[in-house]
C-alpha positions as MATLAB code, in Angstrom:
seq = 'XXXXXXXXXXXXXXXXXXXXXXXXXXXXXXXXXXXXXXXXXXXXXXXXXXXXXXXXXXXXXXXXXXX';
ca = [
      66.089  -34.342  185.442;
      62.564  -34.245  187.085;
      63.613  -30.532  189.180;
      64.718  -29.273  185.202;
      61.390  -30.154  184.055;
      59.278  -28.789  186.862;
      61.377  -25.726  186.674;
      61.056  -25.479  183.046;
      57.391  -26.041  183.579;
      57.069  -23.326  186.142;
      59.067  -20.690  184.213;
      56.520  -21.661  181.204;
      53.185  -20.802  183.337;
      54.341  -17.699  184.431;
      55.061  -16.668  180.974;
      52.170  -17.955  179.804;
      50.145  -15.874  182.635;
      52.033  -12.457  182.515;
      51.605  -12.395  178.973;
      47.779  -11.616  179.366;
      49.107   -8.336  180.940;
      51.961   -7.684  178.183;
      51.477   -5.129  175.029;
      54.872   -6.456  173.149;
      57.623   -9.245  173.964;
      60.945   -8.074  172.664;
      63.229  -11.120  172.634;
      66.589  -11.541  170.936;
      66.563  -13.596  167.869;
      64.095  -15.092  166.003;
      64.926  -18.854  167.422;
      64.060  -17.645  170.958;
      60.892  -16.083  169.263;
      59.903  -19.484  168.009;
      60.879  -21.391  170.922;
      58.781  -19.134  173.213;
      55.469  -19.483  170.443;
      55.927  -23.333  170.489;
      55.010  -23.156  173.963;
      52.140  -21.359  173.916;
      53.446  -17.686  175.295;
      52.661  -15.304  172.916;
      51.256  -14.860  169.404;
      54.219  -14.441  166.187;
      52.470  -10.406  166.232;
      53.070   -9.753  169.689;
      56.569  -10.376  169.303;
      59.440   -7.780  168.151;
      63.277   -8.862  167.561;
      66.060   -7.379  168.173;
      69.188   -8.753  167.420;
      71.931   -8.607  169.818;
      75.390   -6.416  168.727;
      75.953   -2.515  166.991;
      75.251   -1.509  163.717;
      77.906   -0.823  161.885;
      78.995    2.949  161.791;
      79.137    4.843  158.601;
      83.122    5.886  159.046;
      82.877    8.204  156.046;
      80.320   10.518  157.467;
      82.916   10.650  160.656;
      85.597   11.644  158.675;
      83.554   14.227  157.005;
      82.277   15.140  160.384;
      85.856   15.841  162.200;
      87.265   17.379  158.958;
];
């Protein structure tokens, strides 16, 4: 448990540090968002989500496409 927490620790200060050098943090949700703010990498502007997956295609311009 004590290696998890140092590592968790360590992973946390180097976040913490490149993010003076970082312009935008694109993460993947909005709970990793708020899990990276509560410890103190980042500001809620700096961030941008994007969630994970495809839109969904518009299959009636396709058809009106190939016909």
């Amino acid at each position: 448990m004590i290696k998890k927490d140092l590592t968790d620790f360590i992973y946390i200060l180097i976040e913490r540090v490149l993010n003076v050098f970082t312009d935008k943090i694109i993460v993947n949700g909005q709970k990793v968002r708020d899990e990276l703010i509560s410890n103190g990498i980042g500001t809620e502007e700096k961030y941008s989500v994007i969630y994970p997956g495809v839109e969904k295609l518009n299959t009636e311009s396709c058809v009106s496409i190939r016909n």
